[in-house]
C-alpha positions as CSV (number, residue, x, y, z in Angstrom):
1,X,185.3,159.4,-59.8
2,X,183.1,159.2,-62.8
3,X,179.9,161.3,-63.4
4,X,176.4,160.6,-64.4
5,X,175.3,160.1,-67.5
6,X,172.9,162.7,-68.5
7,X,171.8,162.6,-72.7
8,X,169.5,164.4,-74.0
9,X,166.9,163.1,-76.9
10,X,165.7,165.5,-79.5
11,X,163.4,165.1,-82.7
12,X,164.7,163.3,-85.2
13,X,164.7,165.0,-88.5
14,X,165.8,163.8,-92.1
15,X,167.0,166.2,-94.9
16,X,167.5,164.0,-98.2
17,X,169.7,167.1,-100.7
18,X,172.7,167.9,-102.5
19,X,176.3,169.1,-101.0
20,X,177.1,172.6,-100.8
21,X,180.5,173.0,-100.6
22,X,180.4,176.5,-100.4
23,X,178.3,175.7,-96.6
24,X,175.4,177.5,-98.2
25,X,172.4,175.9,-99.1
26,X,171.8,171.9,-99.3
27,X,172.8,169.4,-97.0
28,X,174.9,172.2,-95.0
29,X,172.7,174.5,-94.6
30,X,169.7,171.8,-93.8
31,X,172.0,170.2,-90.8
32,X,172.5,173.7,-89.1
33,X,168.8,175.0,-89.6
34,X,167.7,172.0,-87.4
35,X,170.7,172.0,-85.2
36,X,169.7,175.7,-84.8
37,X,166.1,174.4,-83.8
38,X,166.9,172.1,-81.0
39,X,166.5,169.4,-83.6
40,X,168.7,166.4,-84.3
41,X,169.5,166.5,-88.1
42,X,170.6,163.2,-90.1
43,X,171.3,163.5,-93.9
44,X,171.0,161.8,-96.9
45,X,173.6,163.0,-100.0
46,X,171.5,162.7,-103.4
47,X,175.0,165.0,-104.9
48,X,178.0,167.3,-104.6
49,X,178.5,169.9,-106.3
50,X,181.6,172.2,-106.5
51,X,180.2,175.8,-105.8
52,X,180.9,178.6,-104.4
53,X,179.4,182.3,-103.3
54,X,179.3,183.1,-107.4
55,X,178.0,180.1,-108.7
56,X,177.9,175.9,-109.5
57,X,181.0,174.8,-111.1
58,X,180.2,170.8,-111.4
59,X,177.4,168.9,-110.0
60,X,178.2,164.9,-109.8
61,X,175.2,162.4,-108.7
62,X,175.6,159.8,-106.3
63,X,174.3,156.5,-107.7
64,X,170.8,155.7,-106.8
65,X,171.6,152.6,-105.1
66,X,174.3,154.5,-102.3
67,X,171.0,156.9,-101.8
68,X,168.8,154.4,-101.0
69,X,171.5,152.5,-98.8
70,X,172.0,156.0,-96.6
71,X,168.2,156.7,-96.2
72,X,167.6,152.8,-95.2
73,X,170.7,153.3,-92.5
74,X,169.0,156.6,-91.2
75,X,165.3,155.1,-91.0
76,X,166.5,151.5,-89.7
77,X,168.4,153.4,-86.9
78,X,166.5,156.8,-85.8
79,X,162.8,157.3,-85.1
80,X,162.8,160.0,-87.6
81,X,159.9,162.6,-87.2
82,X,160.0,164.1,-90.0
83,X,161.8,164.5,-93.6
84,X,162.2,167.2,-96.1
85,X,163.7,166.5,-99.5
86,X,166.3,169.4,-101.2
87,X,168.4,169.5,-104.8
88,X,167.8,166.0,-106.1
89,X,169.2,166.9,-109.5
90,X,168.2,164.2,-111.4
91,X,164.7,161.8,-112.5
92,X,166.2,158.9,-111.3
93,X,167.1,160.3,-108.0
94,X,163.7,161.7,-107.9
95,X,162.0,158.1,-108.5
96,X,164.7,156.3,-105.6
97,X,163.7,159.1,-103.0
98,X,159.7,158.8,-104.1
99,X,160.3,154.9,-103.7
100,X,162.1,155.3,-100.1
101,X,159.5,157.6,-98.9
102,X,156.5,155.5,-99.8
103,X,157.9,153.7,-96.6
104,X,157.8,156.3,-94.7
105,X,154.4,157.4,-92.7
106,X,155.8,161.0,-91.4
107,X,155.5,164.5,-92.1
108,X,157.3,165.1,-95.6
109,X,158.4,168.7,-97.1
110,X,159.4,169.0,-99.7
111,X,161.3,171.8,-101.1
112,X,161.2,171.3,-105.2
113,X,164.9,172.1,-105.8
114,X,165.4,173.0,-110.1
115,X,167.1,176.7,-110.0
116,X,170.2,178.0,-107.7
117,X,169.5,181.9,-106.4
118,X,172.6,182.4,-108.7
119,X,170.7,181.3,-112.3
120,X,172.4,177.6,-112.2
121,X,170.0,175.1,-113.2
122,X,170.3,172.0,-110.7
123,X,167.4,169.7,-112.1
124,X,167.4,168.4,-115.5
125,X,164.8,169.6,-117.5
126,X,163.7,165.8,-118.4
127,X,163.3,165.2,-114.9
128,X,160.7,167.7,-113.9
129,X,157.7,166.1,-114.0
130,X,159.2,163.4,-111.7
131,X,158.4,165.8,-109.1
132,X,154.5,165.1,-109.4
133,X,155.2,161.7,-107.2
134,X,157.0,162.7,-104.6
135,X,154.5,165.9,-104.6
136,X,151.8,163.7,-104.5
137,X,153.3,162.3,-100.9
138,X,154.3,165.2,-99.5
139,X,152.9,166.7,-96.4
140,X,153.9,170.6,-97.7
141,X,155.4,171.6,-100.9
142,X,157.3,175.1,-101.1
143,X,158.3,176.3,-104.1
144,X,159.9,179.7,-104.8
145,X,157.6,181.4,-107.9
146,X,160.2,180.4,-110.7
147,X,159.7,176.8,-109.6
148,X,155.8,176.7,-108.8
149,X,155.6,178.3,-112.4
150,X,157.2,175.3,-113.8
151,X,155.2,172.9,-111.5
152,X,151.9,174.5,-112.4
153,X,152.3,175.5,-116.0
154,X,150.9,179.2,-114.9
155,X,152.7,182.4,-114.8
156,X,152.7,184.1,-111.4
157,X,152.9,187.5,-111.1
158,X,150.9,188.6,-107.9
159,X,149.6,187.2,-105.1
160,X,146.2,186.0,-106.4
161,X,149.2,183.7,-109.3
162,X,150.7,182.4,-106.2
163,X,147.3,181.6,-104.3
164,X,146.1,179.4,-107.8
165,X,149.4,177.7,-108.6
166,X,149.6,176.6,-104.5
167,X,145.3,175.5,-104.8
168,X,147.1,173.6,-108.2
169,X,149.8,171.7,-105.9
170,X,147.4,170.5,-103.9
171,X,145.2,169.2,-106.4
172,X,148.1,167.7,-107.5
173,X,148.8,165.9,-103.9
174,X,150.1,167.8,-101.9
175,X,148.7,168.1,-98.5
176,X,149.8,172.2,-98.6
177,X,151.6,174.2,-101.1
178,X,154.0,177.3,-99.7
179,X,154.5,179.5,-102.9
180,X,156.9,181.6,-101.4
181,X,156.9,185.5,-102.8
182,X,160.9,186.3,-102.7
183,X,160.7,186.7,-106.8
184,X,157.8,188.9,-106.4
185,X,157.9,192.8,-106.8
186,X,156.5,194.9,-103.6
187,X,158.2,196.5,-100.8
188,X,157.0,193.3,-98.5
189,X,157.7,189.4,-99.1
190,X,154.1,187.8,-98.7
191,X,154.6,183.6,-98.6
192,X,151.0,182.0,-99.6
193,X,150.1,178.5,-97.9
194,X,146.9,177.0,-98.7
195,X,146.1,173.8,-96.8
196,X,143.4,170.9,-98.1
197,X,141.0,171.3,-100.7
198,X,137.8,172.3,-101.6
199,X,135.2,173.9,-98.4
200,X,137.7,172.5,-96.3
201,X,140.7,174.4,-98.2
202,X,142.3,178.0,-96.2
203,X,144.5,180.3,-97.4
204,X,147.0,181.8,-95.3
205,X,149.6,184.8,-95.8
206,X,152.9,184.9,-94.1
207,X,154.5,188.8,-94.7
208,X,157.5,191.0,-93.4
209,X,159.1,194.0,-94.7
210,X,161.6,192.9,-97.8
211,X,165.4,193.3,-97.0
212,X,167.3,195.5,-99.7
213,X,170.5,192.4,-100.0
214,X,171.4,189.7,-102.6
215,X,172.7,187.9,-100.0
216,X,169.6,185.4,-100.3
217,X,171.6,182.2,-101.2
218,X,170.3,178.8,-99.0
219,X,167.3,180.8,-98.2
220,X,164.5,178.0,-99.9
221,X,167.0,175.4,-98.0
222,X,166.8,176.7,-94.6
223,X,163.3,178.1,-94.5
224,X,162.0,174.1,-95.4
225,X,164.4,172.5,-92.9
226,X,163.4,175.3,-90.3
227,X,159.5,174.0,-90.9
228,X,160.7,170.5,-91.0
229,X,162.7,171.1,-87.6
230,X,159.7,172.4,-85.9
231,X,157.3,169.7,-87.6
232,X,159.4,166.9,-85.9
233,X,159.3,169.0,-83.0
234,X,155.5,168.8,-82.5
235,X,154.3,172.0,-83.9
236,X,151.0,172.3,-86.4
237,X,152.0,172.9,-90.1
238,X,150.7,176.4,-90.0
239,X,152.9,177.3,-86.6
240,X,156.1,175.6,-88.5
241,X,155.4,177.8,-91.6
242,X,155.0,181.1,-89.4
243,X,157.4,180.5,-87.4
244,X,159.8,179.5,-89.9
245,X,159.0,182.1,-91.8
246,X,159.6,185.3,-89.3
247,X,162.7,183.0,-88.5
248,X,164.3,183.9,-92.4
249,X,163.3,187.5,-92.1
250,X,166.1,187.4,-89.3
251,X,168.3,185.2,-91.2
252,X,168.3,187.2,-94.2
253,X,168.3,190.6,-92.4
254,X,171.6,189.4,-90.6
255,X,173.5,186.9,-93.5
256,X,176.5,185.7,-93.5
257,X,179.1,188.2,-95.6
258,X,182.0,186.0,-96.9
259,X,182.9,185.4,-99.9
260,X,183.7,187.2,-103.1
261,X,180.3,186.6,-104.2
262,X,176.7,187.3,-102.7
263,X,176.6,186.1,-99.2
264,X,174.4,183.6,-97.6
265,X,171.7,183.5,-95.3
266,X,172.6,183.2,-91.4
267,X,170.9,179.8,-90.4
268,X,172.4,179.6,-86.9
269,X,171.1,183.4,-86.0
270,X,168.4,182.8,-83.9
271,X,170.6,180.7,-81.6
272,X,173.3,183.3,-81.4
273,X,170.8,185.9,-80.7
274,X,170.0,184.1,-77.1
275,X,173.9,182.8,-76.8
276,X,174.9,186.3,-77.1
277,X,172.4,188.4,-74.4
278,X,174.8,186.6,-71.5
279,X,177.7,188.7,-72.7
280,X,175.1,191.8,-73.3
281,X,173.8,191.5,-70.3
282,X,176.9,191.5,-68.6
283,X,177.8,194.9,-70.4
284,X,174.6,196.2,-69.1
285,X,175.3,195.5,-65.6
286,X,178.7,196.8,-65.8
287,X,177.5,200.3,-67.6
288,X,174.8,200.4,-64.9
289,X,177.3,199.7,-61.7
290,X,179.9,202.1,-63.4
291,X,176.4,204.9,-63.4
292,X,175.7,204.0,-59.7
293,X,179.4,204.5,-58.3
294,X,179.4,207.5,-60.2
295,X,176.1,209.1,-59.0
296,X,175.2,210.7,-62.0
297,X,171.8,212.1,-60.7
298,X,171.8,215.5,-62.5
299,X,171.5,213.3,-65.5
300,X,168.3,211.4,-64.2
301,X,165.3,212.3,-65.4
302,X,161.9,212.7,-63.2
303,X,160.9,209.3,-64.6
304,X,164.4,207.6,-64.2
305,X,167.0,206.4,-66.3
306,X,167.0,203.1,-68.1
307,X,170.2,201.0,-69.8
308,X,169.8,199.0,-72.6
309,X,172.0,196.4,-74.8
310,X,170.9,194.6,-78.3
311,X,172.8,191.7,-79.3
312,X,173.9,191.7,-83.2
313,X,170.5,190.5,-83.8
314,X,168.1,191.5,-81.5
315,X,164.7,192.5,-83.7
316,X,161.8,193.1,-81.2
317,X,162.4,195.0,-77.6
318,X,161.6,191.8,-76.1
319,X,165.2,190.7,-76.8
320,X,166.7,193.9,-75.7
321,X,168.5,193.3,-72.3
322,X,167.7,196.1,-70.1
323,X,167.3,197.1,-66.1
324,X,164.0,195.9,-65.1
325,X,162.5,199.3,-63.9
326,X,164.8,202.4,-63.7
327,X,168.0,203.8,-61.9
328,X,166.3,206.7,-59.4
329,X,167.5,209.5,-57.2
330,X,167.5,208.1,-53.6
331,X,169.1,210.4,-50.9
332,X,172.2,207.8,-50.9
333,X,172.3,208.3,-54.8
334,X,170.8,206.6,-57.9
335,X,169.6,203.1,-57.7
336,X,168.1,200.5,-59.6
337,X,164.5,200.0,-58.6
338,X,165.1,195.9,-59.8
339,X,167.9,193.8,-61.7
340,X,168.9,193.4,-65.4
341,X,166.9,190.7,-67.9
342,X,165.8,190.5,-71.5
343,X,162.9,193.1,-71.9
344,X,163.9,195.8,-69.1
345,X,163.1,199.6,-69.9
346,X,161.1,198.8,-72.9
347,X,160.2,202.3,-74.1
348,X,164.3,203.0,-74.4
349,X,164.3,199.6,-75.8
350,X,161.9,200.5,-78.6
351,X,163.9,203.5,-79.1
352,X,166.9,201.2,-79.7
353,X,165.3,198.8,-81.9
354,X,164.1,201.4,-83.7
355,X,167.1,203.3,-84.4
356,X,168.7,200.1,-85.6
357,X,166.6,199.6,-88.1
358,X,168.9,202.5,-89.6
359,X,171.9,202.3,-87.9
360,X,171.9,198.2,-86.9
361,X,175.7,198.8,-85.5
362,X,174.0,200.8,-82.9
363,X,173.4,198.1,-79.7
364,X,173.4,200.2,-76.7
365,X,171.4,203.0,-75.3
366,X,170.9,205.2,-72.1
367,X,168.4,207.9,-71.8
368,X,168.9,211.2,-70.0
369,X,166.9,214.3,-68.5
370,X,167.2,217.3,-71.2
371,X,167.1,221.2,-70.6
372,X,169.3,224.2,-71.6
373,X,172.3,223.1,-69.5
374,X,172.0,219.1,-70.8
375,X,171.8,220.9,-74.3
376,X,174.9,223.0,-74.0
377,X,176.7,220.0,-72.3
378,X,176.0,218.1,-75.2
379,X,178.8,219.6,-77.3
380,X,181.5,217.8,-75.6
381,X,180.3,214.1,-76.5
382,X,181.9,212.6,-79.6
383,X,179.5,211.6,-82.5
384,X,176.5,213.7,-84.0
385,X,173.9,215.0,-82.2
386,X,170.9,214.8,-83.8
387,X,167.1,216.1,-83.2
388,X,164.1,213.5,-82.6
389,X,161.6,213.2,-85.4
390,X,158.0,213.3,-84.9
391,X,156.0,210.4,-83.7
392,X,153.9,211.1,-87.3
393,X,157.3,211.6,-89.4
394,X,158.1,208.2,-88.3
395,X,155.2,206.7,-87.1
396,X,155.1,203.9,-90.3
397,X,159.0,202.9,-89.6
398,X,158.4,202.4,-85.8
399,X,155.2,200.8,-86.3
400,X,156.8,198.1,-88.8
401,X,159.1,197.4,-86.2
402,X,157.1,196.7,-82.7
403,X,153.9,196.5,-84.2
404,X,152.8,199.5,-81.4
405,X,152.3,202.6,-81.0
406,X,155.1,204.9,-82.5
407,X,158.0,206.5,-80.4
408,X,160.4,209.1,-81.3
409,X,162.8,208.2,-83.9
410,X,165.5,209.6,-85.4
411,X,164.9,212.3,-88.2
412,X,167.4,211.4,-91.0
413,X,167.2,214.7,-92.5
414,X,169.7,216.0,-89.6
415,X,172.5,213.1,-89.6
416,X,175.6,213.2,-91.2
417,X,175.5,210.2,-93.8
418,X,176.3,207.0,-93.2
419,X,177.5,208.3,-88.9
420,X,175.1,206.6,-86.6
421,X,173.6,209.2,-84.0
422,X,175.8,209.6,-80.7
423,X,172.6,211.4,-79.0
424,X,168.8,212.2,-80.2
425,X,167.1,215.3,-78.2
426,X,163.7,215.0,-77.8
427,X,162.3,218.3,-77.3
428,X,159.4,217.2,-76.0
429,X,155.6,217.2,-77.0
430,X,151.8,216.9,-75.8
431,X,152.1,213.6,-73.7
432,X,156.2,213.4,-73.7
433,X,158.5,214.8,-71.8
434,X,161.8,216.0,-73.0
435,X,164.5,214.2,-72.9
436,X,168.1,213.1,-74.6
437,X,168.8,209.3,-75.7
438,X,172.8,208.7,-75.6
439,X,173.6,205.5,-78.5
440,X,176.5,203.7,-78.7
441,X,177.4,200.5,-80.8
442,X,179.7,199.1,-77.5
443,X,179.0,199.7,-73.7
444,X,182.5,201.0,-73.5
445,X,181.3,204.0,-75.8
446,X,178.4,204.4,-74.8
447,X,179.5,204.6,-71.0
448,X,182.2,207.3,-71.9
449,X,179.6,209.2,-73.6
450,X,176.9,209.3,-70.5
451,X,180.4,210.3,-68.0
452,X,181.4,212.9,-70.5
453,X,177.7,214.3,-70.6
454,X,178.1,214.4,-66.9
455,X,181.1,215.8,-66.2
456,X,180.5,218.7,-68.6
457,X,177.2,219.4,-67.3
458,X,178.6,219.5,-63.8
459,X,180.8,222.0,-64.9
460,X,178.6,224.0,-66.4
């Protein structure tokens, strides 16, 4: 017996850049940006390059007539919705692509390839004001500050630089111009898009918290196919930038260590952040079922106990798998007042979050009742126990991660360095009760830890 045919059709996108072979940036890291984005990537090669995590070894470009020949077989083939160009390394690569694109009536972004993250220069010098063409077509144009410098002919140092030289692009053509603020000084990464020009011209400001890594290599790549992905995919230009952009903050934060070198940026992450809360929440149940056999009711708290899991890269509570409501005392023994899903017991969620904004190995959590016995109990569970910090001590690093109102957070002062927290007591305050959160980086852990809190406290 044979079975149905069932296919599915997604956008069409077109990335038109160089070869990484060290899976980077270019052509690589374009194809799983978009796969990554429910989007269907095709490619056209403009170069290879031997290179690795520390650097470009060789660069050879393809002749101009085998570029145009791959873009005609894409565009003759797929209804492509929309195309951003990468590395194209030389002036008469520039000049095919411009010529192949003037074909095309789609979206086009263009990401104005000339310096690698590692200092290797990858456009020659004769060929940069090529670029003013294929600007002049483009939809968006997103230069990092060293290239809209050379674009522009300004020097950018703040944000007011990168808000002229992006107004300058699109004089120059340019639908919108992304000067992204990577190369910028400041504790945050503010990207500036202006769109149009003159009373119908806006400005608008994409910011998150910089991340302290190197490990920044195929970022300009991947943030232009991740607008370009979501372009094809029917989004506005200024939902495709935001998106894209809180989309890198979570590629950078978790990259890709391998290497010898400075790592890369992760461009498959947000996909394995929902691939991977199946086998959290599995964990979750598990802990939870393990909690309920057990009966450990002299560790519930009046308000009830929740159970949380992260994934490796969960960033916002929302994407924290927890029960949906809390395990209660019954008179047959603790329950679960609902089931297990993405969001469940979101103040221990924020707690979690928060904590791994310090301790990111930390991905489980359970919280507990806390009093004198609880407190002596303590002593038998493995790890540090630490004391809560105020909601004001902390209030600026919990706020920067939910954008709410603070919790209690861990005060740093009072763990060991470099040991993430086995328990935080919370002693309690105006408006909060007191109460002990157990942390563990596995579910195995962190289960072992709640049974050993309850067996010495029932011993007590």
């Amino acid at each position: 017996m044979t079975r149905q045919y069932a296919p599915v059709s997604p956008p069409v996108a077109l990335t038109i850049a160089g070869s990484d072979s060290g899976g980077g940036a270019g052509i690589q890291a374009d194809l799983k940006t978009m796969e990554a984005h429910d989007t269907f990537g095709t490619s056209v090669v403009t170069a290879t390059t031997a290179q690795n995590t520390t650097g470009v070894q060789d660069v050879h470009v393809l002749p101009p007539d085998h570029i145009e020949a791959q873009y005609q077989a894409v565009v003759d083939d797929f209804a492509v919705e929309a195309i951003k160009t990468g590395m194209l390394a030389s002036e008469e690569v520039i000049e095919t692509v411009a010529d192949c694109i003037d074909r095309y009536g789609g979206p086009l972004v263009v990401d104005p390839v000339m310096v690698a993250a590692t200092g290797d220069r990858l456009l020659s010098e004769d060929a940069e004001d090529a670029y003013n063409e294929l600007i002049a077509r483009s939809t968006l144009v997103t230069p990092n500050v060293d290239e809209a410098e050379i674009l522009t002919g300004t020097e950018i140092d703040d944000q007011a630089a990168a808000e002229a030289a992006a107004t300058t692009l699109v004089e120059q053509g340019a639908d919108a111009a992304l000067v992204k603020g990577g190369h910028l000084d400041g504790d945050e990464v503010v990207d500036t898009l202006v769109v149009g020009q003159g009373d119908d011209s806006r400005t608008e400001r994409f910011s998150h918290p910089r991340i302290e890594t190197a490990a920044t290599h195929g970022s300009g790549c991947t943030l232009s196919s991740a607008i370009a992905a979501r372009v094809a995919a029917g989004e506005s230009l200024s939902e495709a930038v935001a998106g894209g952009a809180a989309f890198m903050e979570r590629a950078v934060r978790y990259g890709i260590d391998v290497g010898s070198g400075s790592g890369s940026v992760h461009h498959m992450v947000d996909i394995r952040e929902r691939a991977d809360r199946v086998a959290v929440s599995e964990a979750v149940e598990s802990v939870v079922a393990r909690l309920v056999d057990r009966n450990v009711e002299t560790l519930v708290p009046d308000i009830g106990m929740g159970v949380v899991g992260a994934t490796r890269y969960a960033e916002t509570p929302a994407e924290v798998v927890g029960v949906d409501g809390r395990l209660s005392r019954t008179r047959s023994g603790i329950r679960p007042t609902a089931g297990v899903r993405p969001g469940g017991s979101r103040g221990l969620a924020r707690q979690l979050v928060a904590a791994r904004e310090t301790h990111p190995e930390l991905r489980f959590a359970v919280n507990c009742r806390f009093d004198s016995g609880v407190e002596s109990a303590l002593a038998a569970v493995d790890g540090p126990v630490v004391e809560a910090a105020t909601a004001d001590q902390d209030e600026a690093r919990i706020e920067r991660v939910d954008h709410t109102a603070p919790v209690v957070g861990i005060d740093e002062d009072r763990l060991p360095e470099g040991d993430p927290p086995a328990a935080v007591v919370d002693r309690g305050g105006e408006g909060r009760e007191p109460g002990v959160v157990l942390f563990a980086s596995d579910s195995e852990t962190l289960l072992e830890r709640t049974l050993t809190l309850y067996e010495a406290l029932i011993t007590e």
